[in-house]
C-alpha positions as CSV (number, residue, x, y, z in Angstrom):
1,X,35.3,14.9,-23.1
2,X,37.5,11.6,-22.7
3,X,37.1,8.4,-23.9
4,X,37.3,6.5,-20.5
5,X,34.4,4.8,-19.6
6,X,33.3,5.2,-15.8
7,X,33.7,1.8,-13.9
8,X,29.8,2.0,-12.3
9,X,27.9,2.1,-15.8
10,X,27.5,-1.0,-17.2
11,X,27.8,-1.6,-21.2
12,X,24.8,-2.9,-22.3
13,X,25.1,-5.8,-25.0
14,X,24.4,-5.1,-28.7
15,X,24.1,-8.5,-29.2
16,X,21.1,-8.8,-26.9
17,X,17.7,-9.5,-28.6
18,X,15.0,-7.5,-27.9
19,X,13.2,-10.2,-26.1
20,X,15.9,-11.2,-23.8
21,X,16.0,-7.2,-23.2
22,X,12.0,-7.3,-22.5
23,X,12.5,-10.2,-20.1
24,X,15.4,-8.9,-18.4
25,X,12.9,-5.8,-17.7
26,X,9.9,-8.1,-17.2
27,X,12.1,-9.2,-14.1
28,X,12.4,-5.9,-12.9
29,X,9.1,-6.2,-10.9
30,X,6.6,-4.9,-13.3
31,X,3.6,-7.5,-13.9
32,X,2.1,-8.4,-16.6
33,X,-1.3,-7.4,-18.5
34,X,-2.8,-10.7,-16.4
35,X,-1.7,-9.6,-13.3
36,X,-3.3,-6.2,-13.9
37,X,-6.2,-7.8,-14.8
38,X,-6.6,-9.6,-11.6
39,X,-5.7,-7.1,-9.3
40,X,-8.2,-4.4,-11.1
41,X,-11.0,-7.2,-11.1
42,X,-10.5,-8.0,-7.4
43,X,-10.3,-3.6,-6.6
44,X,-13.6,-3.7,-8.1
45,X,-14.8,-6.3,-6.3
46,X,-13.5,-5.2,-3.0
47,X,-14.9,-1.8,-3.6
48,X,-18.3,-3.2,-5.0
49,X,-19.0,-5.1,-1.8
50,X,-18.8,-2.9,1.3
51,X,-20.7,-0.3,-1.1
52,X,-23.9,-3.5,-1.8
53,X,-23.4,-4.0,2.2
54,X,-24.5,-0.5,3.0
55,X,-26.7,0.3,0.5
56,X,-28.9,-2.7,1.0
57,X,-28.7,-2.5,4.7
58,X,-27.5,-5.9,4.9
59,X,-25.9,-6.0,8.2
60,X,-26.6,-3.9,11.3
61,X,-24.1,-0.9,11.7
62,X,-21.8,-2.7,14.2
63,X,-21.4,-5.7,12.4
64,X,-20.7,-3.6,9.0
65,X,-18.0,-1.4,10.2
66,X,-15.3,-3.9,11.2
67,X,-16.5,-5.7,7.7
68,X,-15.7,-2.9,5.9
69,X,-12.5,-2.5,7.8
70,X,-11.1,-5.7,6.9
71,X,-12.4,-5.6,3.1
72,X,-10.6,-2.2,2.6
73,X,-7.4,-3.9,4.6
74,X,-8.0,-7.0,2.0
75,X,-7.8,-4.2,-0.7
76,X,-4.8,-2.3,0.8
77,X,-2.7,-6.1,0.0
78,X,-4.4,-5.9,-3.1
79,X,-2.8,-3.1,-4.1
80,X,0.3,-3.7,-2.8
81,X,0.7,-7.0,-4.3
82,X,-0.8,-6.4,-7.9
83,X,0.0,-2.7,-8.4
84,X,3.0,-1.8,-6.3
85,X,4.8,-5.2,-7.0
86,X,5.6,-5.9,-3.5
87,X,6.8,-9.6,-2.4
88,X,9.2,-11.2,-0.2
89,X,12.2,-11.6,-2.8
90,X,15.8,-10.4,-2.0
91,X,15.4,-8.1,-4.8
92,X,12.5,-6.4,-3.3
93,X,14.1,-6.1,0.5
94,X,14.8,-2.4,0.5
95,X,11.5,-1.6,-1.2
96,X,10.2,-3.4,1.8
97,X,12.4,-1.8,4.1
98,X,10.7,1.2,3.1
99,X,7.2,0.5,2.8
100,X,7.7,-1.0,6.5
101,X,9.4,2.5,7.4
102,X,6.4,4.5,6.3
103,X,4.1,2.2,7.9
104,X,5.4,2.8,11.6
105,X,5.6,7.0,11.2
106,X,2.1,6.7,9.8
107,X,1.2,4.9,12.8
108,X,3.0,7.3,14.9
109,X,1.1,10.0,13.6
110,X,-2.4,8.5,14.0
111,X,-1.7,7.7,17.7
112,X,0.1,10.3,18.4
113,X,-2.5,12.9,16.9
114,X,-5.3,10.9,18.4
115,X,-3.4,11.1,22.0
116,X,-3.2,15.1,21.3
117,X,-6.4,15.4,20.7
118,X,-7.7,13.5,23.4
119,X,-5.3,15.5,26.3
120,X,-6.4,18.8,24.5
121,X,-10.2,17.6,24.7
122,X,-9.6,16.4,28.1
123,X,-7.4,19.6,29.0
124,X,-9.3,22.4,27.7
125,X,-13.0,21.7,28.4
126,X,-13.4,22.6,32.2
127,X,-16.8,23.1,32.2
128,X,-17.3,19.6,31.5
129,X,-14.8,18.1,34.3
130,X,-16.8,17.0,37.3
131,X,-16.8,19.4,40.4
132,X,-15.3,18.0,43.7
């Protein structure tokens, strides 16, 4: 084994204390105990509400779906935010990059599996097509 050091690893300072080491980590993107905290408080909330809404037959059923819709897409930021650590900072672009990535195949699946399904439906149910 040789002595020489590779040029891409960077020394780390003895002389560092291990606060300045925990802060340098703490910038990382990991959050705090508080920010954990929040973000399980308001997933409990988020999760406790639709679930009150259709146990207690608050709403009618057409009014309650789109709620619970946009309490679980509330949730999804949550999570995202809180958990996952995602912002807009230049440190966070690629993480970003990706999460933005994943969304659009997702989406491509969904539609594209819902337009499958619907051509197949369509496709392979002649008894139900009307006669001319």
């Amino acid at each position: 084994m040789s002595s020489k050091t590779s040029n891409h690893v960077k020394p780390v300072a003895t002389d560092q204390t291990h606060a300045e080491l925990a802060h340098a980590h703490h910038e990382g993107g990991h959050g705090s105990v508080k920010s954990y905290l929040i973000g399980f408080a308001l997933s409990v909330v988020l999760t406790a509400v639709p679930f009150a809404l259709t146990m207690l037959h608050v709403l009618p059923v057409a009014t309650l779906i789109p709620v619970i819709i946009g309490i679980g897409l509330v949730q999804i930021v949550v999570h995202l935010v809180y958990f996952l650590h995602m912002n807009t900072s230049p440190s966070h672009i690629w993480n970003n990059a990706a999460f933005v990535c994943a969304l659009i195949i997702v989406f491509i699946v969904i539609v594209g599996t819902l337009w499958v399904m619907y051509h197949m439906n369509h496709n392979m149910m002649p008894g139900m097509m009307p006669i001319d």
